[in-house]
C-alpha positions as CSV (number, residue, x, y, z in Angstrom):
1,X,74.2,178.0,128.5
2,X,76.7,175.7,126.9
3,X,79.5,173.6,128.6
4,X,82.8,174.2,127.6
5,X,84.8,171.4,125.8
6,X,88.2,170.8,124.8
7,X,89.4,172.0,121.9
8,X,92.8,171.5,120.3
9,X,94.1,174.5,120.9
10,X,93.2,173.6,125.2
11,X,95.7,170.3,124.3
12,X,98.9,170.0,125.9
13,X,101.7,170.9,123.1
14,X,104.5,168.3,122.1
15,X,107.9,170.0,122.3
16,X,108.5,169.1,118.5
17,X,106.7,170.2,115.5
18,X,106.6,167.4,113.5
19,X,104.7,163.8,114.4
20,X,106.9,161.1,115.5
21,X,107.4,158.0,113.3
22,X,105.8,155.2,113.1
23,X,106.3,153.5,110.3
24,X,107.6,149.8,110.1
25,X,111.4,149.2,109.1
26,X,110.1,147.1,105.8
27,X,108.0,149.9,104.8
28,X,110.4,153.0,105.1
29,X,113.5,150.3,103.2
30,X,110.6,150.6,100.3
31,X,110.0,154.2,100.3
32,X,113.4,154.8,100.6
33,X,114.0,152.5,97.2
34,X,111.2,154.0,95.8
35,X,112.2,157.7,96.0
36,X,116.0,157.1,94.9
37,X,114.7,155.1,91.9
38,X,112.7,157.6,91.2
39,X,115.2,160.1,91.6
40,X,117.3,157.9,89.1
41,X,115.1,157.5,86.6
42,X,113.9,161.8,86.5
43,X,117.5,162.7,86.4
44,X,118.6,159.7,83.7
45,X,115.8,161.1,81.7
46,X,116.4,164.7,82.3
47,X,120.1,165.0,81.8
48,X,121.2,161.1,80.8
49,X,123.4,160.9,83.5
50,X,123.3,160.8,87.5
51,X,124.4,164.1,88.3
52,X,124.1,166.1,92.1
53,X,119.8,166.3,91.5
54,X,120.3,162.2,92.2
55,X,122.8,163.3,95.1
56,X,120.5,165.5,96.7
57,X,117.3,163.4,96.0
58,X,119.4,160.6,97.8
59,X,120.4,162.8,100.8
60,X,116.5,164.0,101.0
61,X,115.2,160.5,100.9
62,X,118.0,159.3,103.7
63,X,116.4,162.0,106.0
64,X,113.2,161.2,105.1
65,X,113.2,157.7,106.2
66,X,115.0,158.6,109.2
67,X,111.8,160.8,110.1
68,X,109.3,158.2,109.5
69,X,110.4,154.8,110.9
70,X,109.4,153.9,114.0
71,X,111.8,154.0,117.0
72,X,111.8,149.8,117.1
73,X,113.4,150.3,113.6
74,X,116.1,152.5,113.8
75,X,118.8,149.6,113.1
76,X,117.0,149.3,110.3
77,X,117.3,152.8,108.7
78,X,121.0,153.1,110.5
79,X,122.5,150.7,108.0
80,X,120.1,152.1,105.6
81,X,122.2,155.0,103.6
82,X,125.1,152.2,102.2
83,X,122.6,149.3,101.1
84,X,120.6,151.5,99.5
85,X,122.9,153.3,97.1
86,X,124.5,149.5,96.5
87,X,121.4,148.5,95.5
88,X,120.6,150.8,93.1
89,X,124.0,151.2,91.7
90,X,123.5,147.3,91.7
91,X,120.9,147.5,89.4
92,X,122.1,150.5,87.4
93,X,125.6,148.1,86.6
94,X,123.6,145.2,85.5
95,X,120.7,147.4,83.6
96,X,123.4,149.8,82.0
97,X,126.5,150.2,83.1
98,X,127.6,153.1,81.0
99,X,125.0,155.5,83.5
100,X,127.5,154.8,86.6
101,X,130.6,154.3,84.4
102,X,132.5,153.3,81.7
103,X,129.8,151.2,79.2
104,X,132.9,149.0,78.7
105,X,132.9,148.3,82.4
106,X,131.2,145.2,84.3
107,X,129.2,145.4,86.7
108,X,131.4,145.4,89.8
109,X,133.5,148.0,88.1
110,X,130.4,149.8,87.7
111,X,129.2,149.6,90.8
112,X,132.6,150.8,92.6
113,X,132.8,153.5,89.9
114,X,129.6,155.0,90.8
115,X,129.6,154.3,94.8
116,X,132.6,156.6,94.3
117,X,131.7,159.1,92.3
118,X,128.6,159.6,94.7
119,X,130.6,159.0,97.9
120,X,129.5,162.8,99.1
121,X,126.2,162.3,98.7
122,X,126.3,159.1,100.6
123,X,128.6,160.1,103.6
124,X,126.3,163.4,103.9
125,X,123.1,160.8,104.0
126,X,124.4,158.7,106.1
127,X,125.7,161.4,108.7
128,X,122.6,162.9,108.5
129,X,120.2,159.6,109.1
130,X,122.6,159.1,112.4
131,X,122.5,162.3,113.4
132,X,118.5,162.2,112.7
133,X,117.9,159.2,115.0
134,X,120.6,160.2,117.8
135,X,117.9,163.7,118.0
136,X,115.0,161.3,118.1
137,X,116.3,159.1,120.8
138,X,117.4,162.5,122.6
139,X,113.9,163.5,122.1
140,X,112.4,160.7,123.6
141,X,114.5,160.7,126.7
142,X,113.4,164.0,127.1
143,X,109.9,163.5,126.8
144,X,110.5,159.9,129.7
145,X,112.6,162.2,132.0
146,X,109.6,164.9,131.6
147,X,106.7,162.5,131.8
148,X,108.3,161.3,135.4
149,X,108.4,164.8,136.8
């Protein structure tokens, strides 16, 4: 006869269905950067122009790094959504203007240009990174308030 071990199914479930993050603030800044790049460059190729794939590629990768950071972090990925568009837009104005504006146009002009021309994408990023973390931090209370019953 055989003892009975502990599978995973016998494990105590976690309320959520995803893993928590635990990622380090400097590492989801760079994943973040990486996937809106990336998203830049398909959609300049693609099209020649940022158009709502970027938007929703940005949005995505906002959510994403909200998801993965770990909860020491979360300034980090709550002033994320704005310095990360700048950034890129940054580059795109000094790089090329004429993909975030006028070719004509320097590279503040540029940059303004395209911060508001994807202002939507950015406030629906940045609502939805805050509204990510506010659930985590809910979710974690939970699980304290839980763990001391």
């Amino acid at each position: 006869m055989s003892t009975p071990t502990a599978t995973a199914r016998d494990a105590p479930r976690s309320p959520r269905a995803w893993p928590s993050g635990r990622e380090p603030g400097g590492q989801v800044v760079a994943l973040g950067l990486a996937l809106t790049l990336t998203a830049m460059s398909i959609d300049l190729v693609a099209s020649g122009s940022l158009t709502l794939f970027f938007d929703l590629c940005f949005v995505s990768a906002c959510v994403a790094v909200a998801w993965r950071v770990r909860p020491s972090d979360f300034f980090t990925v709550g002033v994320l959504p704005p310095l990360l568009m700048l950034a890129v837009f940054t580059l795109a104005g000094v790089v090329a203007p004429g993909l975030i504006a006028h070719p004509s146009d320097g590279v503040v002009q540029a940059v303004i240009s395209g911060l508001s021309v994807h202002a939507g994408a950015l406030i629906v990023g940045y609502v939805l990174v805050l509204a990510s973390l506010a659930y985590r931090v809910h979710l974690s209370q939970r699980l304290k308030v839980r763990d001391i019953l």
